[in-house]
N, C-alpha and C positions, 0 to 999 in steps of 0.2 A: 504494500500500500504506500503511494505515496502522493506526498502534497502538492494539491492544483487546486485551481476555483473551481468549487463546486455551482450545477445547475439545481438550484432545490426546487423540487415541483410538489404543488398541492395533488393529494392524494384523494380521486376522485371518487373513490368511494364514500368518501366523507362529507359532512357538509360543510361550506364554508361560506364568509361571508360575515358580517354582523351578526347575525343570527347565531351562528355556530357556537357549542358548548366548549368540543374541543376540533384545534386545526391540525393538523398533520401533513409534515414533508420529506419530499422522499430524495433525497439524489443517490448517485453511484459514482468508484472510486473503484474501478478494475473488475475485480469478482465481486467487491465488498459493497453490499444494502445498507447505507446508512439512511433512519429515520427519525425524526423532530415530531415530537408533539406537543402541541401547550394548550395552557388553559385561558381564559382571563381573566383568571385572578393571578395570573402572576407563574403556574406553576410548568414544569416542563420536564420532559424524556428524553434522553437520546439513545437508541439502541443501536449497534452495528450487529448485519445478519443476527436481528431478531432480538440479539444477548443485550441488554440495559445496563450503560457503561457511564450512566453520570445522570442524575433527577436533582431539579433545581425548585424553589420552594419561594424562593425570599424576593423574585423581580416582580416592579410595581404592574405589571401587565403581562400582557399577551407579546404585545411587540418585542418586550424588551427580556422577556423571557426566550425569545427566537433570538435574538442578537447574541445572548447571554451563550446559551448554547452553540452558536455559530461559533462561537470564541474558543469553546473546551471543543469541537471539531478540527481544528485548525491546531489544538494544543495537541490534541489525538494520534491526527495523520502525522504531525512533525516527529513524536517520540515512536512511529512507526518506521517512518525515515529512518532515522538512525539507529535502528535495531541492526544488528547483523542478516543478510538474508535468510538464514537458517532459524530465526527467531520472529520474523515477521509473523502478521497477522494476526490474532487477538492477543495482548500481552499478556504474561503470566499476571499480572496485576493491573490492571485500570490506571491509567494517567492520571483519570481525575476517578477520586474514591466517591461513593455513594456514601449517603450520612448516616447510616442507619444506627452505626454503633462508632460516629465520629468522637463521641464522649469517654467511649471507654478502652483501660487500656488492660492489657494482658500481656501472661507470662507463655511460652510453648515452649513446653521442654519435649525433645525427641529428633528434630530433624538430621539427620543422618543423610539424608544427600533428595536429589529430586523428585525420589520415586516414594518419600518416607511420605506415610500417614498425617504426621506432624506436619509436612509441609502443604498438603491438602489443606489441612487447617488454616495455614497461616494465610495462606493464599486469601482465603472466603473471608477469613478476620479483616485483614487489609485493604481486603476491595470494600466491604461493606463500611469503611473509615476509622478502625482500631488503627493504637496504636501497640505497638510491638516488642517485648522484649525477647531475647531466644537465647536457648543455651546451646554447646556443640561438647561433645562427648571428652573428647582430650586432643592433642595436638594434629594426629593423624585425619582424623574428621576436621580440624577446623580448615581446611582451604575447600572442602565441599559444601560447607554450612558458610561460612564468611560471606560468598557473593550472593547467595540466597537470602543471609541478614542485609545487604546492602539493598540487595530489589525490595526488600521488605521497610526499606526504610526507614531500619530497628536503631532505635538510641542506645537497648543498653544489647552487647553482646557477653557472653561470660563462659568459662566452661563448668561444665554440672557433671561430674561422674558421682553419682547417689551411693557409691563404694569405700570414696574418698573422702575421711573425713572434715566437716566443715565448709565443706565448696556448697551442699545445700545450702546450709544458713548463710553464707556469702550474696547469693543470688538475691535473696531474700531482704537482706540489708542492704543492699543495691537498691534494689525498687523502693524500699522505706525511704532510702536516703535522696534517689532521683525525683521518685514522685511519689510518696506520701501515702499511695493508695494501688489497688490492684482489683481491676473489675473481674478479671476472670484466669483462669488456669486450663492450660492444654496437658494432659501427662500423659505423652506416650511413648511411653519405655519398659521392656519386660526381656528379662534374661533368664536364663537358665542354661550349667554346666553344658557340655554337649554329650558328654556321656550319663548324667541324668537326664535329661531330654529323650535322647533316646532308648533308653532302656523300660523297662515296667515299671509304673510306679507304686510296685511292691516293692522293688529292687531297690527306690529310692536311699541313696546313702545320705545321711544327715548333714553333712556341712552342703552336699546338690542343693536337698530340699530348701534350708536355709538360705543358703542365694538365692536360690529361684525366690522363696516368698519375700525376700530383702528389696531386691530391686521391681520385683514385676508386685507387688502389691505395698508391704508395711512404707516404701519410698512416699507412693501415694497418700499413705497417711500423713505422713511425717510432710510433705509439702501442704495437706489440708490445713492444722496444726500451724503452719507458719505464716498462711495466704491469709488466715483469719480475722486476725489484727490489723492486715489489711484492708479487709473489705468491710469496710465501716460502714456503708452505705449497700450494704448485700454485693453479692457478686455471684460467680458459676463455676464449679469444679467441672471439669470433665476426666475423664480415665478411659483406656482404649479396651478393648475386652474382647469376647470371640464367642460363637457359639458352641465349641467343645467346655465351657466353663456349665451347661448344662446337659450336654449330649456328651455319649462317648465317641470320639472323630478319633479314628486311624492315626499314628503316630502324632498326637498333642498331647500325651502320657500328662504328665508333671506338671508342663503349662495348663492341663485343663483344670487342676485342682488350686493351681493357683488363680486364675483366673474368678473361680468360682470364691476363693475369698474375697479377690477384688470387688468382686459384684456387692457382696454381703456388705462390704466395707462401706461401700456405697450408700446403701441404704440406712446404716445408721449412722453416717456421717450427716448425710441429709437430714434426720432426727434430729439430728443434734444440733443445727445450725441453722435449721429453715427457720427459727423464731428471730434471727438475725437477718434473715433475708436471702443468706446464701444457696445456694440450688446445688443440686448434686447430682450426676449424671457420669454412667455409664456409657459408651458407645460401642457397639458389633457389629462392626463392617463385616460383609462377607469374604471370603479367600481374594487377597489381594497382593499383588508379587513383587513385596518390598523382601528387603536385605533380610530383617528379621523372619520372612520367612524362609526366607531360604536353607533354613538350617531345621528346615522340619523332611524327616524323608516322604518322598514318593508327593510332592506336593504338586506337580504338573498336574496327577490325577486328581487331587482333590478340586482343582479349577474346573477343570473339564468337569468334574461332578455337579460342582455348583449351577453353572453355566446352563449345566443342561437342564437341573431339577429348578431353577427359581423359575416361578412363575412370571418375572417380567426378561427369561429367558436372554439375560445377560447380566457381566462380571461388574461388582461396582468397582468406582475408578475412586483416586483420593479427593479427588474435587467434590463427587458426590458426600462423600465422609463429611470435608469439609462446610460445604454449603448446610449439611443440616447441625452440625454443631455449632456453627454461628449462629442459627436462627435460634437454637438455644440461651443464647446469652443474652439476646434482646429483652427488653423489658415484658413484651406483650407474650416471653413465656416466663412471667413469673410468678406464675403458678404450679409450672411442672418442676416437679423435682422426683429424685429418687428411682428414676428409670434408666430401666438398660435401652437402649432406642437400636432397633437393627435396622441395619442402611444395609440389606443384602438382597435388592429386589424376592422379597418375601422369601427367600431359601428357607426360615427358620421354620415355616410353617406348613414344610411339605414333608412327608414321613418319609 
């Protein structure tokens, strides 16, 4: 995509004129449908092929809500310009952010590189207008996580290995001391041995088991517990989870038992905190082919299993993950707490 004067034409489907509630226009820019819509009170849309990449609220009219928008098109096409070819066309993030959670900011701990679950997240936090902080694992991950903190636009970066003692509380003291406050929390990280993992877990030796529950669950707590004092004015936990935390799934041995404390944790975390305001949320994506999983055997097949048994008869992507854990944090779900929420086109509910 790149920048020319565009021809905006009213879209004759619609009505236009004085009369008209809302006006709508249409131009094009290569393959790319960009469309304008406003109101006359002031309010306006702009979508490219379809996707709504910038909603304006605050112009005294109609006209100047089309102008307004003309402006963030022109911001658009130019940071498309200078993308590398290989990166053109929709960016990983919105030039111009939607407002919907321009107020609040959060912590996402977990991104491990493009494909990570965590970065799904951060993605849909950033486009919807959060602000950002992100941790990265230890040195070797940070030149994979660093440029991803940079497209994200993160203020604070820091490294978090939840093994290591003190770097949690560290993080933590960061955001206390940058900004005072912490609307919400991403946690998605979960370990276990790899000869625990794979083996029975009958078989389970005691120090596996205790890592695995250390990082893939009790870390959880331990960052609930610190975010709290934080979120003065309520906020939202989330934790990543999986459907073997209630099913027995083919080699998820260990993780699935830990998983299932996770979930448990969940729920009376949320007890504990919803008279504060806090929310407490589980998430269960379906089989998705991040790094983490990779270290599960025979996991091609369990795609292909998915794939074929969910009833909306395809694999969720991390942007899906993404998009429904930020609608979580908004105000207008604060009432839901304490749920596992599965983002696995219905896979959970087919025998």
């Amino acid at each position: 995509m790149t920048s020319t004067k565009l021809d905006w034409k009213t879209n004759e489907d619609l009505a236009v004129g004085k009369g008209a509630t809302v006006q709508e226009f249409i131009a094009t820019v290569g393959n790319d449908k960009l469309e304008i819509d406003v109101a006359p009170w002031g309010e306006g849309h702009l979508k490219v092929n379809g996707l709504e990449v910038a909603h304006i609220n605050d112009a005294k009219d109609r006209r100047q809500a089309f102008r307004d928008l003309k402006v963030i098109v022109e911001r658009y096409l130019q940071a498309e310009t200078l993308k590398p070819e290989s990166k053109r066309g929709h960016p990983m993030i919105p030039a111009v952010k939607a407002k919907l959670l321009d107020d609040k900011r959060g912590l996402i701990v977990g991104i491990a590189n493009d494909q990570s679950i965590a970065w799904g997240c951060a993605k849909a936090f950033r486009a919807l207008g959060a602000e950002l902080a992100v941790t990265y694992l230890n040195d070797k991950a940070k030149k994979y996580v660093e440029p991803l903190a940079r497209e994200l636009e993160a203020p604070i970066l820091m490294p978090l290995d939840v093994g290591t003692p003190g770097q949690t509380e560290a993080v933590f003291e960061r955001i206390q001391k940058d900004w005072g406050q912490l609307d919400f929390l991403v946690h998605s990280i979960a370990f276990s041995p790899k000869d625990t993992l794979r083996g029975r877990v009958v078989d389970a030796p005691r120090d596996g088991f205790l890592t695995t529950m250390d990082v893939s669950c009790w870390s959880f707590i331990r960052m609930a517990h610190l975010a709290e004092p934080l979120m003065k004015k309520g906020g939202t936990l989330f934790t990543m989870s999986y459907y073997g935390s209630q099913m027995v799934v083919k080699n998820y041995n260990i993780m699935g038992v830990a998983k299932a404390a996770l979930e448990s944790a969940v729920r009376y975390i949320a007890a504990e905190l919803g008279p504060k305001g806090i929310r407490v949320h589980a998430i269960s994506p379906g089989p998705l082919a991040t790094r983490a999983a990779s270290g599960i055997p025979e996991f091609d097949e369990l795609l292909e299993k998915a794939k074929g048994k969910a009833p909306a008869r395809s694999l969720v992507k991390i942007e899906d993950v993404g998009v429904a854990t930020a609608f979580l944090a908004h105000d207008a779900a604060r009432l839901i707490t304490g749920e596992t929420l599965y983002v696995d086109g219905g896979y959970h509910i087919i025998d």
